[in-house]
PDB file of N, CA, C and O in Angstrom:
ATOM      1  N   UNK A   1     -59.723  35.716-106.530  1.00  0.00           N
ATOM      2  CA  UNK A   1     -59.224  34.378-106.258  1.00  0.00           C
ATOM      3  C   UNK A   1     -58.965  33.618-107.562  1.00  0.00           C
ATOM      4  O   UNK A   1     -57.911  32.998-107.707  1.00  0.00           O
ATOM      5  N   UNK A   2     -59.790  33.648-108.397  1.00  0.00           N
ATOM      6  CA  UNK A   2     -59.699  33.241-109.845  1.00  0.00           C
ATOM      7  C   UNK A   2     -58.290  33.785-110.690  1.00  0.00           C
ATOM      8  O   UNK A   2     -57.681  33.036-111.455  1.00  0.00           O
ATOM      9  N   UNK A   3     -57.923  35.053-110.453  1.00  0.00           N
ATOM     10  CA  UNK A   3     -57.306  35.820-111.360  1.00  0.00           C
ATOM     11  C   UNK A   3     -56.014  34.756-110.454  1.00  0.00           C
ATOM     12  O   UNK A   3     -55.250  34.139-111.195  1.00  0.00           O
ATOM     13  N   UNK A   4     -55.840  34.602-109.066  1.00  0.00           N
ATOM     14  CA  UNK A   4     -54.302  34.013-108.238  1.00  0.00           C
ATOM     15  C   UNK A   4     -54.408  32.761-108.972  1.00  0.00           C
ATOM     16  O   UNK A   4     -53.386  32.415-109.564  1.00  0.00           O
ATOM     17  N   UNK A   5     -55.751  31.773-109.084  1.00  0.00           N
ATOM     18  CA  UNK A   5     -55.140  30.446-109.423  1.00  0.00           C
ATOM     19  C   UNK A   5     -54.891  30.600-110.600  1.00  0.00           C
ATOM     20  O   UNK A   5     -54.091  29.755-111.004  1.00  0.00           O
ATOM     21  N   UNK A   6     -55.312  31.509-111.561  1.00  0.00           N
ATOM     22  CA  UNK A   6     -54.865  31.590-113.354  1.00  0.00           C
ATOM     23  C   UNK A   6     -52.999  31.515-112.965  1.00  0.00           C
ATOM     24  O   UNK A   6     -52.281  30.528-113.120  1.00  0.00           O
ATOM     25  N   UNK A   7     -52.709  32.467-112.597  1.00  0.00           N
ATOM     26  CA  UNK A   7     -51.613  33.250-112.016  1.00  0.00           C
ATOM     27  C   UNK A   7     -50.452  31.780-111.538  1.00  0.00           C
ATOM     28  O   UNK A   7     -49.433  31.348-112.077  1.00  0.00           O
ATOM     29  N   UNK A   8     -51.162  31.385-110.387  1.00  0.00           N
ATOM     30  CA  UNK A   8     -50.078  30.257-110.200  1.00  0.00           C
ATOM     31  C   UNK A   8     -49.868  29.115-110.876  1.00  0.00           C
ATOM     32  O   UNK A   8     -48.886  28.414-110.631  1.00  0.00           O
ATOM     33  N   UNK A   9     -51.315  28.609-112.367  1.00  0.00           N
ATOM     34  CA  UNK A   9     -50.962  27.476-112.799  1.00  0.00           C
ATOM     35  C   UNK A   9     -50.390  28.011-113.947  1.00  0.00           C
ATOM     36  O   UNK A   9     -49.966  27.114-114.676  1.00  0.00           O
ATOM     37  N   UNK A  10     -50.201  29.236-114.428  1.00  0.00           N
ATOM     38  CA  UNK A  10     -49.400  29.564-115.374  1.00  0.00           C
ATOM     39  C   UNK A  10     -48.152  29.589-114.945  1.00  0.00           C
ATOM     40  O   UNK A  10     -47.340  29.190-115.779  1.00  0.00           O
ATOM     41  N   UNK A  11     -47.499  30.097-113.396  1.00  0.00           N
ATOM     42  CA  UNK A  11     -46.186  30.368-113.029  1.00  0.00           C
ATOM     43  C   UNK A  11     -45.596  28.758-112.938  1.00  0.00           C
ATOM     44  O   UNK A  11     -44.395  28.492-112.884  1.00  0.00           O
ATOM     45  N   UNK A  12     -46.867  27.589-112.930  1.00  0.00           N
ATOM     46  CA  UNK A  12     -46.292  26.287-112.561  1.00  0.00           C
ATOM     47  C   UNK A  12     -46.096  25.413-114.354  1.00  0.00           C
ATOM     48  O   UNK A  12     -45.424  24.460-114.748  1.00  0.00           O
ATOM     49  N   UNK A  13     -46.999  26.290-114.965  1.00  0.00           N
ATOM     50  CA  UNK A  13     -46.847  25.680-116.927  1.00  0.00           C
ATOM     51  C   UNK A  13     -45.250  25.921-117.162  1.00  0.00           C
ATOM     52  O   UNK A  13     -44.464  25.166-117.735  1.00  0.00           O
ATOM     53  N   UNK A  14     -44.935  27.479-116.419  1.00  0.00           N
ATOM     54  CA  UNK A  14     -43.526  27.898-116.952  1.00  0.00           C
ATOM     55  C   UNK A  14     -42.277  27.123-116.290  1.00  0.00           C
ATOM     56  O   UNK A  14     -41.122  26.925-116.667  1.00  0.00           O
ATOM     57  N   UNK A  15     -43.017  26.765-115.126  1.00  0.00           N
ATOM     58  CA  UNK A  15     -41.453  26.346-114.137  1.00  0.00           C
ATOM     59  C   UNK A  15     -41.823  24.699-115.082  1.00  0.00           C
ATOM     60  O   UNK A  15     -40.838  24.402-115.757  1.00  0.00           O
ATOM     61  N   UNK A  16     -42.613  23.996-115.181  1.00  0.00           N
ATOM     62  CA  UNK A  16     -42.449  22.753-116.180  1.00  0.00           C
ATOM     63  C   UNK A  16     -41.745  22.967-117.163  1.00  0.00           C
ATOM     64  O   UNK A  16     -40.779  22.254-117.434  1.00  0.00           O
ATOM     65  N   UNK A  17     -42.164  24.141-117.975  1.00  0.00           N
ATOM     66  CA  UNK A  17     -41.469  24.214-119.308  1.00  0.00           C
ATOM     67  C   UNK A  17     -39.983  24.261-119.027  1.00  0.00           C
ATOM     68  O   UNK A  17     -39.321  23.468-119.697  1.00  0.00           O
ATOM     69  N   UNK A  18     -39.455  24.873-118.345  1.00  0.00           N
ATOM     70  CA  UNK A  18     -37.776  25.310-117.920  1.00  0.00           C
ATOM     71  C   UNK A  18     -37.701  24.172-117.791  1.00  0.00           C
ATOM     72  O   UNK A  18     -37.060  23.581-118.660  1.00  0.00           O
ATOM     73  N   UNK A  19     -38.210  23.491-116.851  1.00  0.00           N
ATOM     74  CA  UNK A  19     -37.450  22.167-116.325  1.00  0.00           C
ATOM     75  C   UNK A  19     -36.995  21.032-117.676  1.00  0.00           C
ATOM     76  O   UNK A  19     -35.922  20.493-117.945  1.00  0.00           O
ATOM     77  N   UNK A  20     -38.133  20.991-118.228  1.00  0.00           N
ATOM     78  CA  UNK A  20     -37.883  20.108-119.693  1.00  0.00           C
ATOM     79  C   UNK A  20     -36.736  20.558-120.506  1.00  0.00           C
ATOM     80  O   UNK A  20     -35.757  19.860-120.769  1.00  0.00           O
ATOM     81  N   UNK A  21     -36.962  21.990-120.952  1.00  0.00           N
ATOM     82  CA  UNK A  21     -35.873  22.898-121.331  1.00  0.00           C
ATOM     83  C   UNK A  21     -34.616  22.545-121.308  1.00  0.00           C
ATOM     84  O   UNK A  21     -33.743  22.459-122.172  1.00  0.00           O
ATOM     85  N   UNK A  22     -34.684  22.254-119.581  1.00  0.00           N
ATOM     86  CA  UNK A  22     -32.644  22.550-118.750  1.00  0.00           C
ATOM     87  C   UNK A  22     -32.797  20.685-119.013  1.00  0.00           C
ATOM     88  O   UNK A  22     -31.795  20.063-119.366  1.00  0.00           O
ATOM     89  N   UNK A  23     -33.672  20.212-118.870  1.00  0.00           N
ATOM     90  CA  UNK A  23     -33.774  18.438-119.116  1.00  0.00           C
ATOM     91  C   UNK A  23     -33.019  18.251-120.627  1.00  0.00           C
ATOM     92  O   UNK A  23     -31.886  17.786-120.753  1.00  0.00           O
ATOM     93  N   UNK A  24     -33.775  18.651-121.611  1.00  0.00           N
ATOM     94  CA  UNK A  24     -33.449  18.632-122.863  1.00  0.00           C
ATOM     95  C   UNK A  24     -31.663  19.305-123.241  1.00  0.00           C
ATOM     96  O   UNK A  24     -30.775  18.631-123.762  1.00  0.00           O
ATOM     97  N   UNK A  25     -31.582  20.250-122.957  1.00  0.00           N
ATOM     98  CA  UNK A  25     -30.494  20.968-122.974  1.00  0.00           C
ATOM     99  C   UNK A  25     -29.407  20.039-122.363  1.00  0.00           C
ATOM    100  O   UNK A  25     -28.386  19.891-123.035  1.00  0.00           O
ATOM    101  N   UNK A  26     -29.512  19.333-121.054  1.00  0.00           N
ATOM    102  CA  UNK A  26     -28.228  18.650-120.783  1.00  0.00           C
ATOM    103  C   UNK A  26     -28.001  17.572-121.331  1.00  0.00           C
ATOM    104  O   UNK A  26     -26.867  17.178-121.600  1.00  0.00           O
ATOM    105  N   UNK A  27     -29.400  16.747-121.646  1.00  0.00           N
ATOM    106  CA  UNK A  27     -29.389  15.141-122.380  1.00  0.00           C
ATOM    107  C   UNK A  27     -28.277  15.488-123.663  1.00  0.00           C
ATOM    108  O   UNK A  27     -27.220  14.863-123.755  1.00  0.00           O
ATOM    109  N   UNK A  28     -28.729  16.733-124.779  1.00  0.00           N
ATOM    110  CA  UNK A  28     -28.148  16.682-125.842  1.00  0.00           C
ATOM    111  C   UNK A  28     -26.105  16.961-125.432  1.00  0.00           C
ATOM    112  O   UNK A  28     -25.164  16.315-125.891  1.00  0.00           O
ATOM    113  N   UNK A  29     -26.081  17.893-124.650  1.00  0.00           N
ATOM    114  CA  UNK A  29     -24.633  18.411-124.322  1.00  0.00           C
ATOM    115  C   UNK A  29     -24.230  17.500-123.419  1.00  0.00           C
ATOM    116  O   UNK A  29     -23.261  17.946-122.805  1.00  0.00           O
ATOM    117  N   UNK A  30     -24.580  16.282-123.016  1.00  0.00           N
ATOM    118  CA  UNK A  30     -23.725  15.251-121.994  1.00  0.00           C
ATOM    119  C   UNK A  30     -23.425  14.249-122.842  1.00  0.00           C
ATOM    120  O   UNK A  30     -24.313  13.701-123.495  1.00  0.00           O
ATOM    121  N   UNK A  31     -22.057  13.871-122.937  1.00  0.00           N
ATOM    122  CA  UNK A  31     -21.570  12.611-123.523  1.00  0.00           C
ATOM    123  C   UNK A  31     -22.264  11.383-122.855  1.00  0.00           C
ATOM    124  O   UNK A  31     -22.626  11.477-121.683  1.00  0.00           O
ATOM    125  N   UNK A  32     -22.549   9.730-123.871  1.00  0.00           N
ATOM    126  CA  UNK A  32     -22.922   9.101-123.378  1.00  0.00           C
ATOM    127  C   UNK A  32     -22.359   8.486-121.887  1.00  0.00           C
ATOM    128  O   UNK A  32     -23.071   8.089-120.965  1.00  0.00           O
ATOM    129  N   UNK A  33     -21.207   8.518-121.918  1.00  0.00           N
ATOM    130  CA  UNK A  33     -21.137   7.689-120.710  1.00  0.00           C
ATOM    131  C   UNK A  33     -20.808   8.516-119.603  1.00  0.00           C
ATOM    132  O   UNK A  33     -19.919   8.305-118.779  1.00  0.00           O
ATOM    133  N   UNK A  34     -21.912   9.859-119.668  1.00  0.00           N
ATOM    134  CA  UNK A  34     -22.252  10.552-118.138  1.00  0.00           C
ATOM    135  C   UNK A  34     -23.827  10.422-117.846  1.00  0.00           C
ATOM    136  O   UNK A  34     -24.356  11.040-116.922  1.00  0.00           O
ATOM    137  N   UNK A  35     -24.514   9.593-118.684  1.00  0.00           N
ATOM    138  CA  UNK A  35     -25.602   8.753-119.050  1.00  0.00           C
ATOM    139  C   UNK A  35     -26.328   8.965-117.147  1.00  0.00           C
ATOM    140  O   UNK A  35     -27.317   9.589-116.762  1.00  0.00           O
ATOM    141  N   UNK A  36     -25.574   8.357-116.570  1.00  0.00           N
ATOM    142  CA  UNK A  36     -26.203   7.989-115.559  1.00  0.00           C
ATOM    143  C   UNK A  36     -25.954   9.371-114.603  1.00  0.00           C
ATOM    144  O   UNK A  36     -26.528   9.323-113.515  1.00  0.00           O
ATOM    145  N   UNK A  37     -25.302  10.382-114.834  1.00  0.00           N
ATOM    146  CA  UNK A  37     -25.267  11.441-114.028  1.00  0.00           C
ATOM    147  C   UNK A  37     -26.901  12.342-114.197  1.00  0.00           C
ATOM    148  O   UNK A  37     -27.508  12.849-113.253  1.00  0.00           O
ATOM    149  N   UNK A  38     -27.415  12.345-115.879  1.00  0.00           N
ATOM    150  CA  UNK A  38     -28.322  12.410-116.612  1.00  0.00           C
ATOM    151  C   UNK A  38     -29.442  12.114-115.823  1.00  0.00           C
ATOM    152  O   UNK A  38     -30.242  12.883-115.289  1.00  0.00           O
ATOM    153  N   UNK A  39     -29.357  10.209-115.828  1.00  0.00           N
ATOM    154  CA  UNK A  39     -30.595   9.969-114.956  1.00  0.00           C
ATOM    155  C   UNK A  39     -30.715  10.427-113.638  1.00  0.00           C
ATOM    156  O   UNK A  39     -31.758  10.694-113.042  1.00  0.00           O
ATOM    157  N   UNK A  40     -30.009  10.470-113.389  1.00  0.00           N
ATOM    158  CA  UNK A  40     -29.939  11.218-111.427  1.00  0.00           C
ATOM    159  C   UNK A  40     -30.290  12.840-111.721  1.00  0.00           C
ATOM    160  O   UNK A  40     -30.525  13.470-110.690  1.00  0.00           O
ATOM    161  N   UNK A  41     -30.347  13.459-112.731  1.00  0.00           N
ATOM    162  CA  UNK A  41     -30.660  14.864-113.009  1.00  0.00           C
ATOM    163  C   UNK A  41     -32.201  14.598-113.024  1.00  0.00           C
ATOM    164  O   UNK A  41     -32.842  15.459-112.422  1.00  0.00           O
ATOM    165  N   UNK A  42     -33.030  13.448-113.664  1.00  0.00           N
ATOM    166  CA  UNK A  42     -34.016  13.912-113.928  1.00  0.00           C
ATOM    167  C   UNK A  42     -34.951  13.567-112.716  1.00  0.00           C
ATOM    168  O   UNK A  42     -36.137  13.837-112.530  1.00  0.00           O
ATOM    169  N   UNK A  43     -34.293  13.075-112.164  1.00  0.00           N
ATOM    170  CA  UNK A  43     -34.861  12.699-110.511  1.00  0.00           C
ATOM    171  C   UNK A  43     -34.912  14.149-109.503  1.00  0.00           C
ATOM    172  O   UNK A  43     -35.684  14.497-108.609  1.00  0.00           O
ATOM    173  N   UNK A  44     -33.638  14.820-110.152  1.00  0.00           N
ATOM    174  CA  UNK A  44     -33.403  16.201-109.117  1.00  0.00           C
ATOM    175  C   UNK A  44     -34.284  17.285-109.626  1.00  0.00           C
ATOM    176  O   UNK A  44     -34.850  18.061-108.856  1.00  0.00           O
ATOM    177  N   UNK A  45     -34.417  17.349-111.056  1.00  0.00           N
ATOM    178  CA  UNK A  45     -35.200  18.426-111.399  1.00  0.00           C
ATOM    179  C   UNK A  45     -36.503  18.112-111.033  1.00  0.00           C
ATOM    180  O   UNK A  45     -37.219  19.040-110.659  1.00  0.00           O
ATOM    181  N   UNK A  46     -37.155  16.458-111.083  1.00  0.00           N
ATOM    182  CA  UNK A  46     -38.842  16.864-110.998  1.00  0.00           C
ATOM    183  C   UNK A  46     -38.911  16.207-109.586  1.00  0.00           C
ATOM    184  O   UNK A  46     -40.010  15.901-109.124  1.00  0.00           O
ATOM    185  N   UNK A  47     -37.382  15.909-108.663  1.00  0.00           N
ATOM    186  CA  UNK A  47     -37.676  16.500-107.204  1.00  0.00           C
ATOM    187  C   UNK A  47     -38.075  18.039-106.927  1.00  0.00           C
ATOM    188  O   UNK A  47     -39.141  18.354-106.399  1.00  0.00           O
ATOM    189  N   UNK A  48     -37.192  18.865-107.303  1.00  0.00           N
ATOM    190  CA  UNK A  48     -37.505  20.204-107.165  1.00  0.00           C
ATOM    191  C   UNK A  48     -38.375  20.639-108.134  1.00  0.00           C
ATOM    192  O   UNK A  48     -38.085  21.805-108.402  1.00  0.00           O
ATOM    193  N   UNK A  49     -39.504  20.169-108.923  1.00  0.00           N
ATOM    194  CA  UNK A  49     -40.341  20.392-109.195  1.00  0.00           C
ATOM    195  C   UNK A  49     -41.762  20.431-108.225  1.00  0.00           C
ATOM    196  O   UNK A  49     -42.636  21.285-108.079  1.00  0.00           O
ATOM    197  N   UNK A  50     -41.594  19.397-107.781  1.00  0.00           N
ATOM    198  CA  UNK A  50     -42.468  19.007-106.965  1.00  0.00           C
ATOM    199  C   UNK A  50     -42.251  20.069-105.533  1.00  0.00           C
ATOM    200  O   UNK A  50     -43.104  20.724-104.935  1.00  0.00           O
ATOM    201  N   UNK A  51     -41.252  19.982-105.359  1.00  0.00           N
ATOM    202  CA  UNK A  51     -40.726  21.268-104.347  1.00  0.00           C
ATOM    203  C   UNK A  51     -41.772  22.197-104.492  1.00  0.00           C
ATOM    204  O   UNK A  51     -42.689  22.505-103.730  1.00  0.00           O
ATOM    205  N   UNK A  52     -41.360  22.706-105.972  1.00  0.00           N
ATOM    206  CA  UNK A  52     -42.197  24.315-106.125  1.00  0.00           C
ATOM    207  C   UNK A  52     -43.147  23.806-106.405  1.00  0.00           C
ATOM    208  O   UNK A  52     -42.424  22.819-106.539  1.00  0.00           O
ATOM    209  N   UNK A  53     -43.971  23.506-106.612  1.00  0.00           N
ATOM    210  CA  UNK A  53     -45.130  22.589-106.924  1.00  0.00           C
ATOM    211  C   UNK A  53     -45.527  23.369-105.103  1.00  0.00           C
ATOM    212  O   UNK A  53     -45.697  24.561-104.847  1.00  0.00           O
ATOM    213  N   UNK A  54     -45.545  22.873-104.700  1.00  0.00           N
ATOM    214  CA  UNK A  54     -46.186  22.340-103.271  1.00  0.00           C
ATOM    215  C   UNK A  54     -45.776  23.618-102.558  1.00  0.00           C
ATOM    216  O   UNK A  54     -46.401  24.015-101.575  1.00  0.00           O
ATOM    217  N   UNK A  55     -44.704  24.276-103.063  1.00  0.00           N
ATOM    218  CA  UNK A  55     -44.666  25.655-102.409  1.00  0.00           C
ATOM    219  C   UNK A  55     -45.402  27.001-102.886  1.00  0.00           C
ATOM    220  O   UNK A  55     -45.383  28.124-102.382  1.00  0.00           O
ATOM    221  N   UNK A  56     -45.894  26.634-103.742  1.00  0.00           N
ATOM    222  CA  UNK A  56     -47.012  27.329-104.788  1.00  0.00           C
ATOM    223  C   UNK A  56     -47.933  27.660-104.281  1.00  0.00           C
ATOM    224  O   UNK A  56     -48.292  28.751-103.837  1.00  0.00           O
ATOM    225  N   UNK A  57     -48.751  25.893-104.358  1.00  0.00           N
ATOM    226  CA  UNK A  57     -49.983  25.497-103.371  1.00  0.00           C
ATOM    227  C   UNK A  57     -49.824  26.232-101.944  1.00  0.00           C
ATOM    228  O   UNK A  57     -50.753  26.935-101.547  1.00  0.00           O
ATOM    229  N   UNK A  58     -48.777  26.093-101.249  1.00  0.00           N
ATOM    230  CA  UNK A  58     -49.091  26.452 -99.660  1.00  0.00           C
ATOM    231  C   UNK A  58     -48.911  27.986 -99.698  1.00  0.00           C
ATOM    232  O   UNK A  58     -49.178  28.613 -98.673  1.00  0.00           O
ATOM    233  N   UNK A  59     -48.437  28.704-100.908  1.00  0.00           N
ATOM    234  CA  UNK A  59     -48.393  30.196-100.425  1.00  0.00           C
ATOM    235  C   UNK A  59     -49.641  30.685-101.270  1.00  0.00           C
ATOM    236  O   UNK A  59     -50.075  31.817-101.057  1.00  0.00           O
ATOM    237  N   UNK A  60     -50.238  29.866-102.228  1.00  0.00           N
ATOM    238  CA  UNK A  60     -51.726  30.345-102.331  1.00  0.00           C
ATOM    239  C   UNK A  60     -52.868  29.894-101.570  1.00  0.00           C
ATOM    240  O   UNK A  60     -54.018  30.121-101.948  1.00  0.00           O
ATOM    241  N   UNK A  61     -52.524  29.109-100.251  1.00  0.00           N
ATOM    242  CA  UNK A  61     -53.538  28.648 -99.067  1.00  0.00           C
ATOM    243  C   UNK A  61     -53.148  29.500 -98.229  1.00  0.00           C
ATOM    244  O   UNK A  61     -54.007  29.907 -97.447  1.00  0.00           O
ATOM    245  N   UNK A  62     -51.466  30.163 -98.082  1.00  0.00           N
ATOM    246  CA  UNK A  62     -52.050  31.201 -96.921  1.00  0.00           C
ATOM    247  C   UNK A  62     -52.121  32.473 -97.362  1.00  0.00           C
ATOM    248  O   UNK A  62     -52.367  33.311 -96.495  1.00  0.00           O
ATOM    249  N   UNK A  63     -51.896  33.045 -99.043  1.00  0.00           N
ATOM    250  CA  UNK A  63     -52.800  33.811 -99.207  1.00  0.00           C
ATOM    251  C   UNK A  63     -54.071  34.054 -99.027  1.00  0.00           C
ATOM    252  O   UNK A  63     -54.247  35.259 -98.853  1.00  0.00           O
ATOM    253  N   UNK A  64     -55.148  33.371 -98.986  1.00  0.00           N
ATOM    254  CA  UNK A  64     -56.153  32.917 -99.485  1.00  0.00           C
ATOM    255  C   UNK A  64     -56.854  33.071 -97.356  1.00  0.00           C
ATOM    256  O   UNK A  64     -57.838  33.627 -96.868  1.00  0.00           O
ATOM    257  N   UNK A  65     -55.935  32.425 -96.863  1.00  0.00           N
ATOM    258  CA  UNK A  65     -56.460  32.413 -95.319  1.00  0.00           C
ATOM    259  C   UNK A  65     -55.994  34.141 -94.948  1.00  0.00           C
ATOM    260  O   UNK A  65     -56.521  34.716 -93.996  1.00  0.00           O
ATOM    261  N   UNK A  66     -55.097  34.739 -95.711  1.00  0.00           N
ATOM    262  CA  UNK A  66     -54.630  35.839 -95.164  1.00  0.00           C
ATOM    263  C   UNK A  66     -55.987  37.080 -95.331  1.00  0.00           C
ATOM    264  O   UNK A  66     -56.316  38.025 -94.614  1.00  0.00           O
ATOM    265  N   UNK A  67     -56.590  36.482 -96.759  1.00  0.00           N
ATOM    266  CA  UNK A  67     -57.672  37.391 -97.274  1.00  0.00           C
ATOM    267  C   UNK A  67     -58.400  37.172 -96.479  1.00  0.00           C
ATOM    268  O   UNK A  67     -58.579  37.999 -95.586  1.00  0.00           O
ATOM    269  N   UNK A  68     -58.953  36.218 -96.502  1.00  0.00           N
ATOM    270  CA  UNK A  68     -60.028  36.045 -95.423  1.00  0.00           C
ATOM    271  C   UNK A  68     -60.374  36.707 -94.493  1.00  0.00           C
ATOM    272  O   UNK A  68     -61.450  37.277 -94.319  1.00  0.00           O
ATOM    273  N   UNK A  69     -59.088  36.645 -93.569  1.00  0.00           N
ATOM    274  CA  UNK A  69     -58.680  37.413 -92.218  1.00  0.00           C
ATOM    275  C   UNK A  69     -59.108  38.642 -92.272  1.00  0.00           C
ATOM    276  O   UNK A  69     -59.678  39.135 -91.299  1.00  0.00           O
ATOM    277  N   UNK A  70     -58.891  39.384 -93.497  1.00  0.00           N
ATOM    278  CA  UNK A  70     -58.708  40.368 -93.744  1.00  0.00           C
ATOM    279  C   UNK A  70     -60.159  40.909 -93.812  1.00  0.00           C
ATOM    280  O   UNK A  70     -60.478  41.969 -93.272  1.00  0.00           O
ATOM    281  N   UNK A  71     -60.925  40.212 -94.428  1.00  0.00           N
ATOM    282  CA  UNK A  71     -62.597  40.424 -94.648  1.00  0.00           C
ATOM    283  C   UNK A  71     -63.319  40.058 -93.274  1.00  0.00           C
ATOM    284  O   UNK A  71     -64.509  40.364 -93.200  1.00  0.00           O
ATOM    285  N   UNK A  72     -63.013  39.737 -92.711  1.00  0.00           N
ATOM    286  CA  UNK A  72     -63.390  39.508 -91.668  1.00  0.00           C
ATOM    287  C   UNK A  72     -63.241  40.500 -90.477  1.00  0.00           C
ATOM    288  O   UNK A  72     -64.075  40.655 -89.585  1.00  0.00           O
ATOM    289  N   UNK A  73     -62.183  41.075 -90.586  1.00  0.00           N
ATOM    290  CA  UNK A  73     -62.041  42.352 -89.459  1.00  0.00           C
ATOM    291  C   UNK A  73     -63.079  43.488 -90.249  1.00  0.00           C
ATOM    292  O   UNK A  73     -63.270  44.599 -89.753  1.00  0.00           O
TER     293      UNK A  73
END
C-alpha cells in the first residue's frame, strides 16, 4: 500500500510539473494581446489538474477496496 501511494504522489509531482511546463511554454510563445486566451489556459490546465488529481485518488480507493476483497476470500 505504501509502495501505490509513493507511486501515485510521484505520478501527481509529474502531471504538476507538465502542467507548469505546457503553462510556462505558452505564456513565453503567446503574443501579448492573446493575454487573456493565456488566462483562460491557466484555469483549464489546473481544471484538469484537479481532474487527475481526483481520478488518482478514486482509482487508488478502489484499488485498495479491490485488495481487500481479495484478502478476504
Amino acid at each position: 500500500m505504501k509502495k501505490q501511494m509513493f507511486v501515485g504522489i510521484a505520478a501527481l509531482l509529474i502531471v504538476a510539473f507538465a502542467c507548469w511546463v505546457i503553462l510556462q511554454l505558452t505564456t513565453w510563445s503567446i503574443p501579448t494581446w492573446f493575454a487573456l486566451s493565456v488566462y483562460v489556459q491557466k484555469y483549464v490546465i489546473g481544471i484538469s489538474f484537479g481532474v487527475g488529481l481526483v481520478t488518482l485518488l478514486v482509482g487508488l480507493r478502489l484499488n485498495l477496496v479491490r485488495q481487500r476483497k481479495q484478502e478476504q476470500e
